[in-house]
N, C-alpha and C positions, 0 to 999 in steps of 0.2 A: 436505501433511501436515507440511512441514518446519516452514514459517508458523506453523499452528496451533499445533504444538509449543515452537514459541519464543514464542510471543505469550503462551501462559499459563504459560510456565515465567516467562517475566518478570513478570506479573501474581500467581505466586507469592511472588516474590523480593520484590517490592512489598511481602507481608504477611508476609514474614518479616524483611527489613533494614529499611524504614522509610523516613523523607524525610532527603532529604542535610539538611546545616547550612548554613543561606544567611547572609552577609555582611549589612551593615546596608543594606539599598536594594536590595540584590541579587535581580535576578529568575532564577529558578532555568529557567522554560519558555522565553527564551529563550536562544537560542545564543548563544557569544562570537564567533562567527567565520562570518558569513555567505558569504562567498566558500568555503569548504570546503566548508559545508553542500551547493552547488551544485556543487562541482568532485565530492564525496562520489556524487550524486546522478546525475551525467553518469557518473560511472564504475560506478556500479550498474546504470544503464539499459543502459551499454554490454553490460557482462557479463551481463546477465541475459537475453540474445539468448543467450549458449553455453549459459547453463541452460537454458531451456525449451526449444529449438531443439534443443539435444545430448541432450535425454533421452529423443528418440525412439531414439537409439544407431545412429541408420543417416542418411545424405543421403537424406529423404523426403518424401512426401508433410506425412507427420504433423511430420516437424520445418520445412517453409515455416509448415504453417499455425499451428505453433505458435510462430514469431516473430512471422508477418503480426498474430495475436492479440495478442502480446504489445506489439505498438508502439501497435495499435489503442487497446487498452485502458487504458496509460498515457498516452497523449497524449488520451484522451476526460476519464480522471480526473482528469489536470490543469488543463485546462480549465474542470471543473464546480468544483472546489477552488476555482480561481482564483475563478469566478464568485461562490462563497457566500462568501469573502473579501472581494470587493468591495463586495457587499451587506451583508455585517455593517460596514466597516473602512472604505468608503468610498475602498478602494482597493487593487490586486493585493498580496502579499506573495510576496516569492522561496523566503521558505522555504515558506510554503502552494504552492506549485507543487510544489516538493520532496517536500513530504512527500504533496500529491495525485499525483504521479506514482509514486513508492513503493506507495501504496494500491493503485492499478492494478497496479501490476506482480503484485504479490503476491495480489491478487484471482482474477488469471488463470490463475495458475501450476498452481493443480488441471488446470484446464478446458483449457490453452492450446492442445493440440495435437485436444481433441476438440469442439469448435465452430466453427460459420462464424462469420467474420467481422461480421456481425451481434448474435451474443451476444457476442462482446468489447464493444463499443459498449455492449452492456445491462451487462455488467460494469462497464466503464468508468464509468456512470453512478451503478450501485448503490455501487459501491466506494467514492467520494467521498462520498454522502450518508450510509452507515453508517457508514466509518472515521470522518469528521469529528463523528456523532456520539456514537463512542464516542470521543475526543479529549477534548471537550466532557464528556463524562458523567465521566473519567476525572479533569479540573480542579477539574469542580462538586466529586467526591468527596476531591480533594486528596490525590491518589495523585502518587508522585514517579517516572512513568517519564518520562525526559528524552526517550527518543527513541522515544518513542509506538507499544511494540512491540506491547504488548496489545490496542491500539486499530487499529494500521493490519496487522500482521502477523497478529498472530490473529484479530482479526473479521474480517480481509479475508479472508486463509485460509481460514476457515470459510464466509463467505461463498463464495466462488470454488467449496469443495467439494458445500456442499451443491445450488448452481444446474445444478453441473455437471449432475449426473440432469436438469433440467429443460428444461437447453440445449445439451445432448448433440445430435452428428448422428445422425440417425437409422439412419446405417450402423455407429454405435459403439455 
């Protein structure tokens, strides 16, 4: 819920401030500092093992399976990122990994502690193909969120919650 909440409160912010002021040449989507991007991105993935893991609030069941999901899931999204990067770009990008592993992460985070390990992998999958096309839907409309909260945090979000019902364990 946290996701969702934040991906469209930034998607509000969007139509209420506007697009920053770009310099003459200056690309505003991308980052000035790619090595962050990634240090940024390692330090997310790290912590986001106490999130999903610690929110079962006990050493459990429910919180193994909800880290074992959570690694599942970003390390499957990143991978397909990378992939549709390669095929558009003609070859990987570091922040595409970044930002496809983020997707995952936050796709999962409804579902993480109530799926097998097999519906991470389907998340994983779905999470990259929608985030990136709401990324993509969000450039075409020349919306200025820099760090693509609406597209990978809220669709993902919403994504992760509504599958959950679908790919729920059947003892949940």
């Amino acid at each position: 819920m946290v996701h969702i909440t934040a991906g469209f409160s930034a998607l509000a912010s969007l139509a209420v401030v506007g697009k920053r002021e770009a310099a003459d040449g200056e690309e505003l989507d991308e980052p000035h500092n790619i090595p962050f991007v990634a240090l940024g991105t390692a330090m997310l993935w790290f912590g986001w093992f106490g999130f999903n893991g610690g929110s079962a609030l006990a050493s459990s069941g429910t919180a193994v399976a909800a880290t074992v999901n959570s690694e599942i899931a970003a390390s499957v999204a990143l991978l397909v990122w990378i992939i549709i990067d390669w095929a558009r770009f003609g070859q990987p990008k570091i922040v595409g990994l970044c930002v496809g592993t983020i997707a995952g992460l936050a796709t999962v985070t409804p579902a993480a502690g109530f799926i097998q390990p097999w519906g991470a992998f389907v998340l994983g999958i779905l999470a990259s193909l929608v985030c990136y096309g709401c990324c993509e839907l969000r450039k075409l409309l020349g919306a200025d969120d820099a760090l693509d909260v609406w597209g990978v945090h809220g669709m993902g979000g919403f994504l992760g919650t509504v599958l959950l019902g679908v790919l729920a364990d059947g003892s949940e």
